[in-house]
C-alpha positions, -999 to +999 in steps of 0.1 A: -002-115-164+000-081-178+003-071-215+033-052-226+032-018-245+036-035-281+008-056-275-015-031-259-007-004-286-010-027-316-045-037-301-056-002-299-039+002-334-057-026-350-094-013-332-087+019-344-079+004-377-108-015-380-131+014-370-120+033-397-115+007-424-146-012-419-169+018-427-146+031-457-153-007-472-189-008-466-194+026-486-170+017-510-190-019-515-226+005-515-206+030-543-191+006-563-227-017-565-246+021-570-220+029-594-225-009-615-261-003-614-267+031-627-238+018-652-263-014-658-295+004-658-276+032-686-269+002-708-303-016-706-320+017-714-296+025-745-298-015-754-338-018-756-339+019-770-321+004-800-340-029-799-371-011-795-365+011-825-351-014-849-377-040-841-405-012-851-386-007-882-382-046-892-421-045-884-427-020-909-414-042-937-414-077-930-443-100-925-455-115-892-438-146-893-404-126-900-410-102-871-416-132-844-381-150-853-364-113-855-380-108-819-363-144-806-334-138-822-329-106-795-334-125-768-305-135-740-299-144-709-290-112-682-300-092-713-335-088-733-357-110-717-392-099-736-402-080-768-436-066-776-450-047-801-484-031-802-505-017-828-520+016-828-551+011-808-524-002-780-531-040-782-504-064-782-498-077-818-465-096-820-446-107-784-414-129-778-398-141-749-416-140-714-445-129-728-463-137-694-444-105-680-456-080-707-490-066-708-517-077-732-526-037-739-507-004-740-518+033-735-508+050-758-477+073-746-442+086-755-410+072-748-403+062-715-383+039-689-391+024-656-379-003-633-401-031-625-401-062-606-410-092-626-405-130-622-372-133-630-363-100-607-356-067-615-362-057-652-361-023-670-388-017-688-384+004-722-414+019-740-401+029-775-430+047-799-429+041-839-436+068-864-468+053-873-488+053-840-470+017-828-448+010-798-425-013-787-423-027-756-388-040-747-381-059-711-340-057-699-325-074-670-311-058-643-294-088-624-261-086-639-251-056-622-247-070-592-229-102-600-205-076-618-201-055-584-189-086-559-154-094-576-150-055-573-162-056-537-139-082-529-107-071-542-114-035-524-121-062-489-089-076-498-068-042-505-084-031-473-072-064-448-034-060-466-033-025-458-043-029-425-021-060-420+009-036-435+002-007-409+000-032-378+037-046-393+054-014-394+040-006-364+053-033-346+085-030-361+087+004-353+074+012-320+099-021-311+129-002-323+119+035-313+101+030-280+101-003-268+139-015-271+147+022-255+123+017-226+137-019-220+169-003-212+163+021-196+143-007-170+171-027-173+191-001-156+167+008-128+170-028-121+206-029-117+206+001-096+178-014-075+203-043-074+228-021-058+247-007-089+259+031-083+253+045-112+224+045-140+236+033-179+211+053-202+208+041-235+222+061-265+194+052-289+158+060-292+137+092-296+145+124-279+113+120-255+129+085-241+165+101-243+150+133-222+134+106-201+170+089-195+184+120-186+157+126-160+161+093-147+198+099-139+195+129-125+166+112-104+196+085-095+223+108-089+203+127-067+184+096-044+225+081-041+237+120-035+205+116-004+216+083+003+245+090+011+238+120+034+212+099+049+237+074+059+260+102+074+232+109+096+223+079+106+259+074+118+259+105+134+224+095+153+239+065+161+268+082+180+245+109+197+226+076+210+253+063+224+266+093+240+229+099+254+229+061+265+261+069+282+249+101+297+215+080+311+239+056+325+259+078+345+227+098+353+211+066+368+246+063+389+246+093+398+210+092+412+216+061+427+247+071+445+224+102+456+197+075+471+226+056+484+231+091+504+203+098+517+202+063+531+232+057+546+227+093+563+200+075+580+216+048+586+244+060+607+224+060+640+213+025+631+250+015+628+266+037+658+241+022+687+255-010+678+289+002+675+287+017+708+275-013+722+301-033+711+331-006+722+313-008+758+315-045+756+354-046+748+359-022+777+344-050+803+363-076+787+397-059+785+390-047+826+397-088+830+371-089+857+343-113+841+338-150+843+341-171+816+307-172+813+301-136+815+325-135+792+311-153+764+277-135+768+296-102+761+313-116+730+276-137+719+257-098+724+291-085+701+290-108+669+249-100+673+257-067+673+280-069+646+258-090+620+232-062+628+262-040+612+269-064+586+237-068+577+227-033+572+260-027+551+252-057+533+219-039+521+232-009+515+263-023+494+243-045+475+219-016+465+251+006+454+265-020+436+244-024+397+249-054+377+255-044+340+227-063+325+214-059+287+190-026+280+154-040+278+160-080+283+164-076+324+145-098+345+134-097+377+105-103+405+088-075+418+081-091+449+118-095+456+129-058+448+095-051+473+111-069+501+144-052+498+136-016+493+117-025+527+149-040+538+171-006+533+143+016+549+141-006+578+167+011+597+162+050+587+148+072+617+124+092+593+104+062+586+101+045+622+072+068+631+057+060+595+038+033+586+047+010+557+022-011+541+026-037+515+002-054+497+015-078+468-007-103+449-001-133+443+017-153+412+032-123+400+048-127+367+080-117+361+089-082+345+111-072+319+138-051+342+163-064+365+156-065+402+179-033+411+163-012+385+135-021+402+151-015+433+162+022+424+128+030+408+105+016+439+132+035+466+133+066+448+093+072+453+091+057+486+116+081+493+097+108+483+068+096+502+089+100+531+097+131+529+060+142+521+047+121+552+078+127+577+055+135+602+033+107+631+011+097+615+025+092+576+015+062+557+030+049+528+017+020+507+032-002+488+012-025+461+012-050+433-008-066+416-009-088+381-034-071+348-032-094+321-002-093+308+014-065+333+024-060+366+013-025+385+029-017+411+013+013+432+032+039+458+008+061+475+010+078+504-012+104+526+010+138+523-002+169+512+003+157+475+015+173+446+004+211+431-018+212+403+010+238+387+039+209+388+017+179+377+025+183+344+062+183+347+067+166+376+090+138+353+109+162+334+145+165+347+155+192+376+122+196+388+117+191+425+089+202+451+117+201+480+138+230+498+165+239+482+196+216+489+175+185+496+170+175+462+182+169+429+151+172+408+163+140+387+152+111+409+119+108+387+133+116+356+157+088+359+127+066+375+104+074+342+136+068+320+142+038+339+100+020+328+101+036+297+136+015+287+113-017+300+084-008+280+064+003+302+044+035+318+043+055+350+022+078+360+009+106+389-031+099+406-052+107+434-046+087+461-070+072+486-053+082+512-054+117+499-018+121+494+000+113+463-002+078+443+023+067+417+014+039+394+037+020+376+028-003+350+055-033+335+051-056+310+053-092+320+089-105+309+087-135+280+086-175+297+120-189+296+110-211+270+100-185+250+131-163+253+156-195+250+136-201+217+136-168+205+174-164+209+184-199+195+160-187+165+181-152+162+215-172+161 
């Protein structure tokens, strides 16, 4: 869990703090214990001075006895802790208190002090001279100075921690009030717009930085609702070009497919006049009345053969005009099927009877994700094409499918002249057509591409084996049944 800004402020306050007040108390601890000591080491000097001096004078005029109870009497503890006088020749005469610590003979010499380390610790050591060639030695603590110091150091620790304590208080206080409380609400109100509120409440208090911040931050809301809003309008507006385009493919695919429906039923019309012809010749030998009965019904068996052939070749050609509205991208048909069809419809066209049609379709092909007369429209509209490329004896067209994974490709190749390098690249793009003038649209594979690409899928131009042209188109395997049913039932 993350800090806040109190927290992580008052931490770098109180390191900060500590950095600067921890040093300032250590030399203030080392001055004030320098300061006690040269005050302590004054005062011993100046105390055996005096000592020293009076004790030579009191030696001068009492007797020995006298002298050794004057010495004890200036004993005292954290004070004089040894007296020693010595005669002119420098050896010890007359010695009180830790007499182990002074030394049994003195060189003669003039006043002076120094600090020495003896049993008890640290003594100053004072060297007084008399007027008549004795000295006194006099021996003064030095430990009292710093006992003196730590109740000094101590209340300087404690000034220091309540000072410190003080700062990180008002500091909390204040950044609370000045910067946190501000920044609160201002997050309180980017939370509410998030939330969907339409406007951004900036608070009235706090510093000018935060209140310049609030501005900003309204502006900044103003400005993304202001977008928002415009965004919105043009998403609308997309939607509605969508739909117009969707529209304008539908009516393109129509139109294409009322264009294949055409060119097929121009073909068809000697398929369906031989039989017609047929049948008119038949009625004429009926009405003459000149037939048997059984004569009779051969002519009117050959004339209902004759006019399922019709039927039958309407049939196709109907049921290819006529599209089912099915939903865009969740069609569903076999490829097989539209295969056999397409077949079906070119059966009876004259350009394709000196042409040889192949199919080839694997096995166990899955199902694909667009309806059978999309299929339909796509697989006549290249083998239509192919035709027209091979119309010659000869031609051979090819027709294949096969199962990749999880895709059907479905192949249409033929052995024409091909297609130029110059329209390869554009060969899908609408109104572009290698035919005469008048025998083509220029949309057919336009539409087609249109048509795989709504299905998720790909085609594409190759080299084909034959030498001619070879169109490959590549669908993706439409979901199981169980699979769509639970999908949908998970949707609703």
């Amino acid at each position: 869990m993350r800090t806040g800004i109190r927290l992580q402020i008052l931490f770098a306050l109180g390191l900060t703090l500590l950095c600067a007040l921890v040093p300032l108390y250590l030399a203030v601890a080392r001055l004030t214990e320098a300061t006690l000591a040269g005050a302590r080491r004054d005062a011993a000097h100046d105390l055996g001075r005096a000592i020293g001096a009076y004790v030579l004078v009191a030696h001068q005029k009492r007797s020995a006895e006298s002298v050794e109870s004057l010495l004890e009497a200036q004993l005292s503890d954290g004070g004089v802790a040894a007296i020693g006088i010595y005669g002119e020749d420098g050896a010890r005469t007359v010695a009180g208190g830790r007499v182990t610590d002074l030394p049994m003979t003195l060189p003669r010499a003039g006043e002076s002090t120094e600090t020495v380390d003896a049993s008890p610790g640290r003594m100053l050591r004072v060297i007084v001279p008399g007027d008549h060639g004795e000295s006194a030695l006099v021996l003064v603590s030095l430990q009292g100075s710093a006992r003196s110091a730590t109740p000094l150091v101590r209340l300087v620790a404690l000034y220091t921690g309540v000072v410190a304590l003080g700062l990180l208080f008002v500091a909390y206080f204040g950044m609370t009030r000045l910067v946190v409380r501000p920044v609160d609400s201002l997050a309180r109100a980017a939370r509410r717009v998030a939330d969907g509120a339409r406007s951004l409440e900036i608070p009235t208090r706090g510093p000018r930085e935060l209140a310049e911040l609030g501005t900003s931050l309204q502006q900044m809301t103003d400005r993304l609702l202001s977008d928002e809003h415009a965004l919105r309008a043009k998403i609308d507006e997309l939607e509605r070009a969508t739909t117009e385009l969707r529209g304008a493919q539908d009516s393109l695919v129509r139109s294409e497919r009322l264009a294949s429906v055409g060119r097929l039923a121009a073909g068809m019309a000697h398929e369906v006049g031989n039989p017609i012809a047929a049948i008119l010749g038949f009625e004429e030998l009926l009405l003459s009345g000149d037939l048997s009965p059984e004569e009779q019904k051969d002519f009117l068996v050959r004339m209902k053969k004759e006019t399922e052939r019709i039927h039958r070749v309407l049939r196709n050609l109907l049921d290819f005009a006529h599209v089912k509205e099915d939903e865009r991208g969740k069609g569903r048909g076999r490829v097989e099927v539209a295969v056999e069809a397409v077949v079906g419809l070119l059966a009876p066209q004259r350009a394709l009877r000196e042409v040889d049609v192949e199919t080839k379709l694997g096995r166990g092909l899955p199902d694909i994700a667009l309806s059978e007369e999309r299929i339909e429209q796509v697989l006549l509209n290249l083998v239509l094409n192919a035709a027209d490329a091979v119309a010659t004896p000869g031609g051979k067209i090819r027709i294949g499918a096969r199962a990749e994974a999880d895709r059907v490709v479905v192949l249409v190749e033929d052995n024409g002249p091909g297609v130029a390098p110059s329209v390869r690249e554009k060969l899908f793009e609408p109104f572009v057509t290698t035919k005469e003038v008048g025998k083509g649209t220029g949309l057919g594979l336009a539409v087609c591409r249109g048509l795989v690409e709504a299905a998720g899928g790909t085609i594409t131009l190759e080299e084909s084996e034959l030498g001619g042209a070879r169109f490959v188109v590549s669908f993706p395997a439409a979901p199981d049944e169980d699979e769509s049913a639970g999908s949908a039932g998970a949707e609703s």
